[in-house]
N, C-alpha and C positions, 0 to 999 in steps of 0.2 A: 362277882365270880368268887366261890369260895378256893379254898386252901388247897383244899383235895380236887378240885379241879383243875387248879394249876401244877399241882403234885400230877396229878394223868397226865399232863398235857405236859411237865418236863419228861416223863419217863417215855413219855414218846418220844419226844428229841432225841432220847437217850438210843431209844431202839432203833427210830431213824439212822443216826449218826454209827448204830452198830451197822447196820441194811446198809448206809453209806460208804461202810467201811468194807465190807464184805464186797459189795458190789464195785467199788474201787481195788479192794484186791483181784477182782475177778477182770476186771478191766487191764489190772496190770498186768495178770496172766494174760490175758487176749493182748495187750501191745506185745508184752514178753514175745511170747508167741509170735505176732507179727512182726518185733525187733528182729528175731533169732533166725526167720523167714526169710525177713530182708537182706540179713547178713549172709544169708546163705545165697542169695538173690544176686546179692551184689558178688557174692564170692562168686559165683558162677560166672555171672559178666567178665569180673575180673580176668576171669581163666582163658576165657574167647580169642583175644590175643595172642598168648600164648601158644595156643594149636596154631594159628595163624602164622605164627611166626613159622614154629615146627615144618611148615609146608613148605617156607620159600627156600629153603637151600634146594631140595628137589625141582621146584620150577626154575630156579639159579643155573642148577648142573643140567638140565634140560635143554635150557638155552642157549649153555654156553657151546654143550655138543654140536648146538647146531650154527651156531658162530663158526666153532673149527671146523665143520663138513664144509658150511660154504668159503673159509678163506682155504681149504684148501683145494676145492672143488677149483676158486680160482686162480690158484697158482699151479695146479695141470692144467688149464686154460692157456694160460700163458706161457709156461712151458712149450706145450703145442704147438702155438703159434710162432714164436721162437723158433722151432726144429724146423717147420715148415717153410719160416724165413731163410733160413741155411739150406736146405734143401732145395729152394728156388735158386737161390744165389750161385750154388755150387752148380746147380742146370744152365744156370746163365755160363757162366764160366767154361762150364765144359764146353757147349757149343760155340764159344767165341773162339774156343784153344783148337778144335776140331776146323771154323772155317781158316782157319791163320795156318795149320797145317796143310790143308786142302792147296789152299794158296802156296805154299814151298814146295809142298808134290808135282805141281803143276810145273815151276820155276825148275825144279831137280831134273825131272823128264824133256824141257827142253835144252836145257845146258846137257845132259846125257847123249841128245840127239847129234849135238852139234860135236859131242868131241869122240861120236863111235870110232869115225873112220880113225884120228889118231889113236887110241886107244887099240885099236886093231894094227894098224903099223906097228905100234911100240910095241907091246907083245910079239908080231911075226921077227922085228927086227934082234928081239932079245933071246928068240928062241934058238937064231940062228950065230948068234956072237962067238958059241965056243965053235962053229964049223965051219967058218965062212971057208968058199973058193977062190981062187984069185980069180975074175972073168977079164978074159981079152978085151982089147980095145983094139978095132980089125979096123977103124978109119977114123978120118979126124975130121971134126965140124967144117975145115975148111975143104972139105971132097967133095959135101952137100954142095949139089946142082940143079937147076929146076927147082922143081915143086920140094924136094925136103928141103931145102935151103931158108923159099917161101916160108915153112910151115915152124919151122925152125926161127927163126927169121922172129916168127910172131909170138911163140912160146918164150920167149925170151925178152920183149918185149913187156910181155906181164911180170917180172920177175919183182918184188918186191910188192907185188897185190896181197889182198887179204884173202886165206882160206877164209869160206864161209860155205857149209853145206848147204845144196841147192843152188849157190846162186851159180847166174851163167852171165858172168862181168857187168858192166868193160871194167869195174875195179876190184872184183873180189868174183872169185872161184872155185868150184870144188875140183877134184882130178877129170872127173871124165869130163866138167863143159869146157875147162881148157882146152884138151884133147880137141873135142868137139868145133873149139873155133878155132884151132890153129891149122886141123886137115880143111878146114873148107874155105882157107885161104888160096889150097891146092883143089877145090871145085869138087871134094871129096866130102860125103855125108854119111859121118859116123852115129851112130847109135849113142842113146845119151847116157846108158849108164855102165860102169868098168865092168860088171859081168859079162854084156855082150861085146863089147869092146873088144875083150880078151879073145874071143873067138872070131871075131872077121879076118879077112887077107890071107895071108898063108904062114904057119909056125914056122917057124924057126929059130935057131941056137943061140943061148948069146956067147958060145964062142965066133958065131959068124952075122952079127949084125952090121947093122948101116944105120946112117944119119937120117931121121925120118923113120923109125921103126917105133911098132908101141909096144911097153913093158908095161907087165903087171907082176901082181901079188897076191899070191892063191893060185888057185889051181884055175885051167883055162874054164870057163863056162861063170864060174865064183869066183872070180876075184874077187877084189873088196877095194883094191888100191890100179890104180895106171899110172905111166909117166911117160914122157917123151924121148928117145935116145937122140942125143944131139953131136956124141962121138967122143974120144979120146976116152972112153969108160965113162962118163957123165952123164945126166940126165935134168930133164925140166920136166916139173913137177906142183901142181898145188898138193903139199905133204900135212899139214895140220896147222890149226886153229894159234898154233905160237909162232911157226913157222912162217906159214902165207907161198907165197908162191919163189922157189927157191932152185939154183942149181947144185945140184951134187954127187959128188963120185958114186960110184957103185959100193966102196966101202962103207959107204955111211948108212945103207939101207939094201944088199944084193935082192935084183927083183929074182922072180921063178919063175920065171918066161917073157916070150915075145912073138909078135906079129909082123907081116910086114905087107901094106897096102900100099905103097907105092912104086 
C-alpha cells in the first residue's frame, strides 16, 4: 500500500471522525431535546398531585356538611322522641289524677247525702236563734195513756242509736222511720218520709200539744226534719249524724208545727 494511500485513508478518518462528531452533536441535540421533553414530562407529572390535592378540601367540606346534617338530623330525632316521651307520661299522669278524683267525687256525694238532713237542721236552727218563742208545755210525759205512752214508750227506747239516713233500725235511724216504728207500736201506719208525715192527723198549735203528737220542721207538706213530742216542752228525735237518736227541749231546736193522730 503506498503513502498516499494511507494519507486518503487517514483523511477519511479525519472526515469520519468530523461526520462523527457532527452527527454526535446532532444526537446531543436530539437527547437535548428529549432530556428537556422529559423534564418537562416529568414536571408535568410532578404537578398531578398537586391539583389533586387542591380538590380534597372541597370534598373535605362536602362531607363534613353532610356529617353535621346527619348528627343533627339526629339529635331532632331524638329530641322528638323525648317530647313525645313526656307527653305520654304527662297522659299517663293525667288520667290517673282524673280517676283518683272521680273516686273522691263519688266518696264527697255520699258523705253529702248522709249529712243533708243535719246540715238543713243546723241552718233552720240558726236562722231562728235571734227570734226564738218561748212554746208551752200543756202536759207532762207522765199524762201519756194508751197508745202515746206505747209510742212513747218506744221512742225512747232508741235513744242513744245512730242517725243514719235511710236506715229504718232496730240500731240506727233517720227522723221519719223512728216516727214510723214507734206509731205502729200503737197499730198506726205512718207514711215513711217527714214531708208526708207532716200533713196526716189533724194540725194543730204547739201552744196546745200532747204527748204523742208529731212535730216537724218546715212548712207542712216539706218538711225536711220530724220528731216526736213526749211532753214537758221536750221531744225524741233522730236529729243528726253526731247526734244519733236524742231527747231534747224545745230550746235547743223550736220545731214549726205539729200533727196529731192519736
Amino acid at each position: 500500500m503506498s503513502h498516499t494511500a494511507r494519507i486518503r485513508s487517514h483523511r477519511k478518518l479525519r472526515r469520519s471522525a468530523s461526520t462523527i462528531a457532527m452527527r454526535a452533536g446532532a444526537a446531543c441535540g436530539v437527547l437535548g431535546t428529549l432530556a428537556v421533553a422529559g423534564a418537562s414530562g416529568s414536571s408535568a407529572n410532578a404537578a398531578e398531585p398537586v391539583t389533586q390535592t387542591l380538590e380534597l378540601p372541597t370534598l373535605t367540606a362536602d362531607l363534613a356538611a353532610r356529617v353535621a346534617q346527619s348528627a343533627e338530623a339526629t339529635q331532632q330525632a331524638a329530641a322528638n322522641y323525648q317530647l313525645q316521651v313526656e307527653r305520654d307520661e304527662a297522659a299517663a299522669k293525667a288520667a290517673k289524677q282524673a280517676k283518683a278524683d272521680l273516686a273522691e267525687a263519688k266518696r264527697a256525694e255520699a258523705k253529702r247525702k248522709a249529712d243533708e238532713v243535719a246540715r238543713r237542721v243546723t241552718a233552720e236552727r240558726a236562722s231562728r236563734n235571734s227570734g226564738r218563742t218561748t212554746l208551752a208545755a200543756p202536759a207532762s210525759s207522765s199524762m201519756a195513756t194508751g197508745s202515746a205512752a206505747a209510742v212513747i214508750a218506744f221512742a225512747r227506747a232508741q235513744i242513744g242509736d245512730a242517725y243514719v239516713l235511710g236506715a229504718s233500725g232496730p240500731n240506727a235511724w233517720d227522723c221519719s222511720s223512728l216516727l214510723q216504728a214507734a206509731f205502729k207500736q200503737a197499730g198506726i201506719s205512718l207514711p215513711r218520709v217527714s214531708q208526708d208525715q207532716s200533713t196526716v192527723g189533724t194540725p194543730v198549735s204547739l201552744s196546745n200539744l200532747q204527748p204523742g203528737d208529731i212535730l216537724y220542721w218546715g212548712s207542712a207538706g216539706s218538711a225536711y226534719h220530724a220528731a216526736l213530742y213526749v211532753g214537758d216542752g221536750k221531744f225524741v228525735g233522730a236529729e243528726n249524724p253526731s247526734t244519733g237518736i236524742v231527747e231534747k227541749p224545745f230550746s235547743w231546736s223550736p220545731p214549726t208545727g205539729a200533727v196529731r193522730v192519736l
